[in-house]
KEPA-630388 format. One record per residue (C-alpha): residue number from 1; residue in one letter; x, y, z. Coordinates in steps of 0.25 Angstrom, whole numbers, plus 5000, padded with zeros to 4 digits. Each point is the difference from the previous one (the first is absolute). Layout:
BEGIN
+-----+------+------+-------+------+
| seq | type | east | north |   up |
+-----+------+------+-------+------+
| NUM |    A |    X |     Y |    Z |
...
+-----+------+------+-------+------+
***
This chain:
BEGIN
+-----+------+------+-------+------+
| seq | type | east | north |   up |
+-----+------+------+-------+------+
|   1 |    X | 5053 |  4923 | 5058 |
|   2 |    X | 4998 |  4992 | 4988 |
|   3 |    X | 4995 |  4985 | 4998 |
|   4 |    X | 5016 |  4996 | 5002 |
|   5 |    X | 5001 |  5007 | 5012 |
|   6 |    X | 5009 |  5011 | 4990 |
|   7 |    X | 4999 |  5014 | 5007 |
|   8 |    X | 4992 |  5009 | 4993 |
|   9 |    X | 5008 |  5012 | 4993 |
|  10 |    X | 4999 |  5013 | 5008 |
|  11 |    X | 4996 |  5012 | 4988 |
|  12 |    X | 5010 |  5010 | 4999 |
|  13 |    X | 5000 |  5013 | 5005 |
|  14 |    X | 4996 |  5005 | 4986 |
|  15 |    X | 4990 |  4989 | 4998 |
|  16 |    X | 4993 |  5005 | 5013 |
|  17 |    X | 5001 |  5014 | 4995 |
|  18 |    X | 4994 |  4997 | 4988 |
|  19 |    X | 4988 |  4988 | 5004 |
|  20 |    X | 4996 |  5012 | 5011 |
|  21 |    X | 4997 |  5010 | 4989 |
|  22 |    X | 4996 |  4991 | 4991 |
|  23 |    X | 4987 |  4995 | 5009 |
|  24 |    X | 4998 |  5015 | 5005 |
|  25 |    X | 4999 |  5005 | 4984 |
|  26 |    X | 4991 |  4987 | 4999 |
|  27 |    X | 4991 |  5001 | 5010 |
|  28 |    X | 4998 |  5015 | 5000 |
|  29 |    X | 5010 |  5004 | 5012 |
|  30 |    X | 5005 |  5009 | 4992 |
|  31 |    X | 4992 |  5010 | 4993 |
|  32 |    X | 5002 |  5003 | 4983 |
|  33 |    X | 5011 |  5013 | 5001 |
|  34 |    X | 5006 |  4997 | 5013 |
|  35 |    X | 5016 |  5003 | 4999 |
|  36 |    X | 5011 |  4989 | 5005 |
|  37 |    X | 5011 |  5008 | 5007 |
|  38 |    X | 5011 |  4992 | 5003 |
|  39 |    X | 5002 |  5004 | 5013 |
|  40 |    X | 4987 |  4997 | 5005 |
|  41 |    X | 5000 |  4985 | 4993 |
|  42 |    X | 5013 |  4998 | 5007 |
|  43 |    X | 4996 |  5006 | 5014 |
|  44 |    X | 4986 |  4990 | 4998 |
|  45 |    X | 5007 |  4988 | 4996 |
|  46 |    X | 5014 |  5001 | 5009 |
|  47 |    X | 5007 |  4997 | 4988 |
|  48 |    X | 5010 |  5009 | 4992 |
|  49 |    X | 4996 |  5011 | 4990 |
|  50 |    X | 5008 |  4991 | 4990 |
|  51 |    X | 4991 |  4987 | 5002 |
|  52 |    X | 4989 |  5010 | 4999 |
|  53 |    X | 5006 |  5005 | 4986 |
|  54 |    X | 5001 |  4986 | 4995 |
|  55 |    X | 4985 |  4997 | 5004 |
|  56 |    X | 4996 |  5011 | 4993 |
|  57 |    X | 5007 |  4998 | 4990 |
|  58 |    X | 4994 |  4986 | 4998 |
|  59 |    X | 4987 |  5006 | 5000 |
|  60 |    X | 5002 |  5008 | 4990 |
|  61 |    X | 5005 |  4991 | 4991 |
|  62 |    X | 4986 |  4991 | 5001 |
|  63 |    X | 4992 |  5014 | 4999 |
|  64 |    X | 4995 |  4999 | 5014 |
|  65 |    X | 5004 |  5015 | 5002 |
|  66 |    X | 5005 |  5011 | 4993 |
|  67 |    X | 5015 |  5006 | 5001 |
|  68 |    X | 5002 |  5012 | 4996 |
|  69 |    X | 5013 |  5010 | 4995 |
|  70 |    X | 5003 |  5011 | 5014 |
|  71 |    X | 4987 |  4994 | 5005 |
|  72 |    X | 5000 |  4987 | 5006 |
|  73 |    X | 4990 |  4989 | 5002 |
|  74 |    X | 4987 |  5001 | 4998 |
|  75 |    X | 4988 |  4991 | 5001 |
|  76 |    X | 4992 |  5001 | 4987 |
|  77 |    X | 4987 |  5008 | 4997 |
|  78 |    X | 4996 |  4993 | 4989 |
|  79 |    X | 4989 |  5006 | 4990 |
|  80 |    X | 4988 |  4993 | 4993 |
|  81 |    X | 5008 |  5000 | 4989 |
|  82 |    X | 5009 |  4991 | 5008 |
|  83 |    X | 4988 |  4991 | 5002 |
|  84 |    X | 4997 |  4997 | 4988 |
|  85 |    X | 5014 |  4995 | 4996 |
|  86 |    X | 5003 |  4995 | 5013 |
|  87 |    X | 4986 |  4991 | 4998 |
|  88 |    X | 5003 |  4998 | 4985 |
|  89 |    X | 5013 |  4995 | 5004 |
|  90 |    X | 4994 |  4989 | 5011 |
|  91 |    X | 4989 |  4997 | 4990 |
|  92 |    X | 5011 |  4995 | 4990 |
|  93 |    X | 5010 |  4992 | 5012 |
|  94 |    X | 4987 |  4995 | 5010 |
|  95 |    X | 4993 |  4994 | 4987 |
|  96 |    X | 5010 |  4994 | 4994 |
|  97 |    X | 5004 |  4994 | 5015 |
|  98 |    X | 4986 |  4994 | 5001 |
|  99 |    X | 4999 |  4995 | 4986 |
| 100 |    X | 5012 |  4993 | 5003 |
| 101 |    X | 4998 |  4995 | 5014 |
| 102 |    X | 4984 |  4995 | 4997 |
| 103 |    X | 4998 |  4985 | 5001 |
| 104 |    X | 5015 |  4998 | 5006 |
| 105 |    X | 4998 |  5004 | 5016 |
| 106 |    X | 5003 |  4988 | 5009 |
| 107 |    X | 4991 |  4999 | 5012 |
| 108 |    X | 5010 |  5006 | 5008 |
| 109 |    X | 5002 |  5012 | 4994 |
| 110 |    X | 4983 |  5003 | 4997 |
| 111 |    X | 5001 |  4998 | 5015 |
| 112 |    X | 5012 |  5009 | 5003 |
| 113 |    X | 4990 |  5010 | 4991 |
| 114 |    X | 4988 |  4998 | 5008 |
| 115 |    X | 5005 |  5002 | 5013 |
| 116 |    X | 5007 |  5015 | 4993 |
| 117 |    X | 4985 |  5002 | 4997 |
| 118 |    X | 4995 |  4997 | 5014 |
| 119 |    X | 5007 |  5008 | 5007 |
| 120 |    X | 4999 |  5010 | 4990 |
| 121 |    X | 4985 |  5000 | 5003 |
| 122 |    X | 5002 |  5001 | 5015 |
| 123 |    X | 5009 |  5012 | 5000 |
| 124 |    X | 4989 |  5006 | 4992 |
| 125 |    X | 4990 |  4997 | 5011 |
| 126 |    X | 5007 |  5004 | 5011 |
| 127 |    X | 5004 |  5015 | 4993 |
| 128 |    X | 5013 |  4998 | 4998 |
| 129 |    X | 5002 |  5006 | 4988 |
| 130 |    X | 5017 |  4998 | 5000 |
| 131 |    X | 5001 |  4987 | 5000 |
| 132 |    X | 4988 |  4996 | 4990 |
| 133 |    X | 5007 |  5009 | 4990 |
| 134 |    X | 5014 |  4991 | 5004 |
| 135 |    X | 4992 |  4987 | 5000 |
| 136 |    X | 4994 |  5003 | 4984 |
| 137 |    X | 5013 |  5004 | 4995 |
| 138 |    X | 5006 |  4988 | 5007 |
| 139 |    X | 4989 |  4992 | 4991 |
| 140 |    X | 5003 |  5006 | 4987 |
| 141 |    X | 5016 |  4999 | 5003 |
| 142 |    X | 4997 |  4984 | 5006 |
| 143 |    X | 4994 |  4998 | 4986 |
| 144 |    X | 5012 |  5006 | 4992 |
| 145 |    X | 5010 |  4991 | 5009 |
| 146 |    X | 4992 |  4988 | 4997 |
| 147 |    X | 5002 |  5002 | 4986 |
| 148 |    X | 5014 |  5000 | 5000 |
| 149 |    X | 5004 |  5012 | 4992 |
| 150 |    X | 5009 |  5008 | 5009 |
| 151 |    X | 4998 |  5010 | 4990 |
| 152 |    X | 4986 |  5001 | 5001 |
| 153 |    X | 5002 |  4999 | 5015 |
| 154 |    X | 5010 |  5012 | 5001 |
| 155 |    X | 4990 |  5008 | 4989 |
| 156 |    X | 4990 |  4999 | 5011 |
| 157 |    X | 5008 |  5005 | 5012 |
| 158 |    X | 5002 |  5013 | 4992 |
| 159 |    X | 4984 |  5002 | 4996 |
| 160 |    X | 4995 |  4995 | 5014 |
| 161 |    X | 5006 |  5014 | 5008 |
| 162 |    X | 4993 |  5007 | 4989 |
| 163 |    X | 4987 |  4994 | 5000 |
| 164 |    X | 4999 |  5001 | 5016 |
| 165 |    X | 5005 |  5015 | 4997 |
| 166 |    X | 4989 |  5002 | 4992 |
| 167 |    X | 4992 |  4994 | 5008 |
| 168 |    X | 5001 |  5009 | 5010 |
| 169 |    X | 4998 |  5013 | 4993 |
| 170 |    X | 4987 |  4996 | 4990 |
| 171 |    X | 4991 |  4988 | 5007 |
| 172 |    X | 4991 |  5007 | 5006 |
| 173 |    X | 4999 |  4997 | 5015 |
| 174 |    X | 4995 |  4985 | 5006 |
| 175 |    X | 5005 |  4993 | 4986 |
| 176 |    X | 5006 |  4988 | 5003 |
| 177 |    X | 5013 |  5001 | 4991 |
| 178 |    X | 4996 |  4987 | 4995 |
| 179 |    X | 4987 |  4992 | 5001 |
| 180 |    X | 5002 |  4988 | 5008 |
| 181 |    X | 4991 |  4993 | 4991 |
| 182 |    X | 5005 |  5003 | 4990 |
| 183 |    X | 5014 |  4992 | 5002 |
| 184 |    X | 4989 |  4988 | 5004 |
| 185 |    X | 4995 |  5002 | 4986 |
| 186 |    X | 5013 |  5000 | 4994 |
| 187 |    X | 5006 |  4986 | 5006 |
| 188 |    X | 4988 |  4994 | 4995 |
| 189 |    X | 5002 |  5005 | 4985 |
| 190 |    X | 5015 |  4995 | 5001 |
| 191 |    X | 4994 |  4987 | 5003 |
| 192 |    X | 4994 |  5002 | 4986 |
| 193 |    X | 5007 |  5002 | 4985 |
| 194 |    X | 5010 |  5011 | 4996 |
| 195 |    X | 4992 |  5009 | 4994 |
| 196 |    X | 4990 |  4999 | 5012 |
| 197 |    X | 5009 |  5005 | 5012 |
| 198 |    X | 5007 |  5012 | 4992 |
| 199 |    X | 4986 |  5005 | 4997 |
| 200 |    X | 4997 |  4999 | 5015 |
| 201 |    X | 5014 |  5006 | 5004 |
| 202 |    X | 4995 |  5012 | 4989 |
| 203 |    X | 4986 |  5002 | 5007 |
| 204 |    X | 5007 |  5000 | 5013 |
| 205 |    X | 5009 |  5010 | 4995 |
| 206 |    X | 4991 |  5010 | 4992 |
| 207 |    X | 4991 |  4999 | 5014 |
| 208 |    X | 5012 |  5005 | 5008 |
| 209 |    X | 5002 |  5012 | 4989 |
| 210 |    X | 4987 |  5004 | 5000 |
| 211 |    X | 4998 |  5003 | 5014 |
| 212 |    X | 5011 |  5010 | 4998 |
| 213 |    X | 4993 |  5014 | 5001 |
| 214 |    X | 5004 |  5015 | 5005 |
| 215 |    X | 5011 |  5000 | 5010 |
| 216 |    X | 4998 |  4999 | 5014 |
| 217 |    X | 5011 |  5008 | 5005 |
| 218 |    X | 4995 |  5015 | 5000 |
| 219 |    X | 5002 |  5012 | 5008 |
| 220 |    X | 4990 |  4999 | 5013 |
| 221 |    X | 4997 |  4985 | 4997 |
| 222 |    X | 4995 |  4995 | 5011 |
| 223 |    X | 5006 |  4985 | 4996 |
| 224 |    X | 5009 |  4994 | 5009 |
| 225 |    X | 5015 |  5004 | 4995 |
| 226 |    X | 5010 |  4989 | 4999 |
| 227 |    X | 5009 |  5002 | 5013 |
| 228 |    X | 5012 |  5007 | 5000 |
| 229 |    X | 5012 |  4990 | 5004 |
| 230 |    X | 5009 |  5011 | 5001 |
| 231 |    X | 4996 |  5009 | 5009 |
| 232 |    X | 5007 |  4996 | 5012 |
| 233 |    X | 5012 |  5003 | 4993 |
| 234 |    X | 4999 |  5013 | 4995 |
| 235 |    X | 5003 |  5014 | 5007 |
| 236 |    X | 4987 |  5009 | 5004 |
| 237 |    X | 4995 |  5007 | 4990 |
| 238 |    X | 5006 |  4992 | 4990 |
| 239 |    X | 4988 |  4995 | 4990 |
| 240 |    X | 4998 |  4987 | 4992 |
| 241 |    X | 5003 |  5007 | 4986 |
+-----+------+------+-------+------+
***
């Protein structure tokens, strides 16, 4: 409950559809290429194949995953192509965020920040890769929301997916998605001018573009593959395509 002792709104069904596969697509549930049949989304999530539909649908519209004409739903393979406009993209919202932001944070908020960055760092230590690369985009999107530009904010929610996809096919493995540090480094400069805290949000941006090498994902990799939410659902012999 809230404060006022005002129950909490329960999501709806398409609201639960749509925050499950949009934490499975950010933290690397669901691998780049994997298809989303209706039927198995509805038989996961007990819903109908209509809520599912409008989930998806949603999705879409933020760029989350990919529909496509006779084919369906599909989470993205993005390209280094897609990397360089994706991170062109966040260079040009995040700066402009942090220039803004810079000597403006209550102590409240810096604190909210740190705490992000904390358990950041601890989801590092402990290996626990999925919810570090939550907890960094949480930081980045925290930043967006306290500057109060919704659409800013709404920008970001489409890039983050990407960047998390991307990720996930060219870090090379035991890369930290983001470097703890480097968001410790980044509150300090937005306690500083303008001009200080975009060109640390830039340098922390370039670094996470420059550890994007060769993919990962290859035929006979020996990597750890993202687990394959689906399977209970499908008929033997029917593949993962």
């Amino acid at each position: 409950m809230n404060d006022d002792d005002t129950p909490t709104p329960l999501p709806t069904a398409t609201e639960r559809v749509y925050e499950g596969l949009y934490t499975d697509i950010l933290e690397r549930r669901l691998a780049p290429g994997t298809r989303l049949r209706e039927e198995e989304l509805a038989a996961r999530f007990e819903v109908s194949r209509t809520v599912v539909r409008q989930a998806l649908q949603r999705l879409a519209q933020e760029q989350v995953i990919a529909l496509h004409h006779n084919r369906g739903a599909q989470v993205p393979a993005p390209t280094r192509d897609d990397a360089r406009h994706v991170f062109d993209a966040r260079r040009v919202v995040e700066c402009e965020i942090a220039r803004r932001l810079a000597g403006r944070l209550h102590a409240e908020q810096v604190a909210e920040l740190e705490t992000l960055v904390e358990a950041e760092a601890r989801a590092q230590a402990q290996g626990d890769r999925a919810a570090a690369i939550r907890l960094s985009g949480e930081f980045h999107r925290r930043l967006a929301l306290m500057g109060g530009n919704p659409v800013f904010v709404r920008m970001l929610d489409g890039l983050l997916p990407t960047t998390s996809l991307l990720t996930a096919l060219y870090q090379p493995a035991g890369t930290p998605a983001c470097v703890a540090h480097r968001h410790v480094e980044l509150i300090a400069a937005l306690g500083g001018s303008g001009a200080a805290a975009a060109t640390e949000m830039r340098r922390h941006l370039q670094e996470i573009e420059r550890s994007l090498e060769e993919p990962r994902v290859r035929a006979g990799s020996r990597g750890a593959r993202p687990r394959d939410l689906f399977g209970a659902y499908r008929e033997p012999g029917d593949g993962a395509r």
